[in-house]
C-alpha positions as CSV (number, residue, x, y, z in Angstrom):
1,X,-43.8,8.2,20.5
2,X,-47.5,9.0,20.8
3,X,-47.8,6.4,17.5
4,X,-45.8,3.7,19.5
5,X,-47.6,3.5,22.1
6,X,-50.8,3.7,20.7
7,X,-49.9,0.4,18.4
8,X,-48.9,-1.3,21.1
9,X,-51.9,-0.6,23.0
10,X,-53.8,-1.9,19.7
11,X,-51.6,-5.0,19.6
12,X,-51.6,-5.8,23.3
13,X,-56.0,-5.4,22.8
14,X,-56.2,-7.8,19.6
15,X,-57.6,-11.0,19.7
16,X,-54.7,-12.6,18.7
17,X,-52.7,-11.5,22.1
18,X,-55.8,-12.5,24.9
19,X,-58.1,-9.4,23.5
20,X,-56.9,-7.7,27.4
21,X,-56.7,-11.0,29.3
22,X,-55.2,-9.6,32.2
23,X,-51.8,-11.7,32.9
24,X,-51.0,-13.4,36.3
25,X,-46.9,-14.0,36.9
26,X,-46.1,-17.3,38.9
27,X,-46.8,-15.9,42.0
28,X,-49.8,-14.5,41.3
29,X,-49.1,-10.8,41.3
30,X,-50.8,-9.3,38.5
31,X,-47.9,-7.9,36.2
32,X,-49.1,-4.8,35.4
33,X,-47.3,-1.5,36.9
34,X,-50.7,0.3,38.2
35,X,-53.8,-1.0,39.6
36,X,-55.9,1.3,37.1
37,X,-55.2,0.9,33.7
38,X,-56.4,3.4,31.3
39,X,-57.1,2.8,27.7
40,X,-54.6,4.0,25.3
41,X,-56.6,4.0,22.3
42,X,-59.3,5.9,23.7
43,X,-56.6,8.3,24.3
44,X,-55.5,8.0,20.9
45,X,-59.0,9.2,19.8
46,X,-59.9,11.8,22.3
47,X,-56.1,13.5,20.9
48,X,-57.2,13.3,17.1
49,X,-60.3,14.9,17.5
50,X,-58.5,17.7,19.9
51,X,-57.0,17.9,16.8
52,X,-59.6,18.0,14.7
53,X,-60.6,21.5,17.3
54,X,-56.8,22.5,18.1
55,X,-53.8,21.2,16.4
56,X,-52.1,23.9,18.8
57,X,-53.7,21.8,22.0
58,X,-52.9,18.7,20.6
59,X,-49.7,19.3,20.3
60,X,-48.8,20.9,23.3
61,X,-50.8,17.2,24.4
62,X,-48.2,15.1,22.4
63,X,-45.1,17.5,24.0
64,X,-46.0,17.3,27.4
65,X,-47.3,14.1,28.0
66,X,-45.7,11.6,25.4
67,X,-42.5,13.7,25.0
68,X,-42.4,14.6,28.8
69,X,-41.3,18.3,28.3
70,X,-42.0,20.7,31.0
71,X,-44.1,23.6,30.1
72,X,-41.2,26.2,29.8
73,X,-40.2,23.8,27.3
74,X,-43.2,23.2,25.7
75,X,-43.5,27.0,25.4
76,X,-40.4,27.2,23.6
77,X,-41.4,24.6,21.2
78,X,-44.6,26.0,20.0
79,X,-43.2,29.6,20.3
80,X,-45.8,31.0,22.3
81,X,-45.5,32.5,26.3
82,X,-44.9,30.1,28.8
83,X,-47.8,31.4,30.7
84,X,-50.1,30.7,27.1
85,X,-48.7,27.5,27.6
86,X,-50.1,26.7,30.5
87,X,-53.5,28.1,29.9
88,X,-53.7,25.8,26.8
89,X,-52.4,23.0,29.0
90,X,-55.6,23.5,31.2
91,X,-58.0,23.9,28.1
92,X,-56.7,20.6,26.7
93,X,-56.5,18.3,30.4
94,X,-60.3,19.8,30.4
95,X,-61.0,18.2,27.1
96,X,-59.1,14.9,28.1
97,X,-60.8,14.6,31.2
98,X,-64.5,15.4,29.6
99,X,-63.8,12.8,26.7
100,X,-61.8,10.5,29.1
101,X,-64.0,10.5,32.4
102,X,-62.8,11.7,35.1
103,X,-58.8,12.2,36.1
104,X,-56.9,10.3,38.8
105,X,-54.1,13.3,38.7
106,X,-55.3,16.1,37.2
107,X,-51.3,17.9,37.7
C-alpha cells in the first residue's frame, strides 16, 4: 500500500501531470480533501531511512499508518508487547515529526 501511494504521489508531482498545479473544479472549490497537503514522497524518504535506523519502527510505521491497524494489532504482528508497541510508536512519530516538521495531529 505504502508503494501505491507513494507512486502516485510521484505521478500526480511529474511534469507531465501539472508538476502539483493545484486543480480548481467548475465551481471553483479546490478539489482536494484537506486544506494542508503533506508531501508523500517526503514521507516516503523519511520511512526508508527509519529504515535504514529501525526496520522494527518502520514497520510498525507501514502497519499503523498505511495498513491502518491499531496498536494491539500491530503488536501482534511484530510479536512484541502491545505496550513495546506503543513506545516504538512514539519513537517513530518523533522521528517523522523531526524529519517531517512539525505534526498537525500528533495521535
Amino acid at each position: 500500500m505504502r508503494q501505491i501511494l507513494v507512486d502516485r504521489a510521484r505521478r500526480r508531482l511529474s511534469d507531465k501531470r501539472g508538476n502539483d498545479v493545484p486543480h480548481v473544479t467548475l465551481s471553483g472549490i479546490n478539489a482536494t480533501a484537506s486544506d494542508a497537503p503533506f508531501d508523500l514522497v517526503a514521507v516516503e524518504r523519511a520511512l526508508t531511512e527509519l529504515e535504514g535506523l529501525d526496520v522494527r519502527l518502520a514497520r510498525l510505521v507501514e502497519l499503523h499508518v498505511f495498513a491502518g491497524m491499531s496498536m494491539p494489532e500491530v503488536a501482534n504482528v511484530l510479536a512484541v508487547a502491545e505496550r513495546t508497541a506503543f513506545r516504538d510508536w512514539r519513537k517513530a512519530r518523533a522521528f517523522l515529526i523531526s524529519h517531517l516538521g512539525t505534526a498537525e495531529n500528533p495521535q
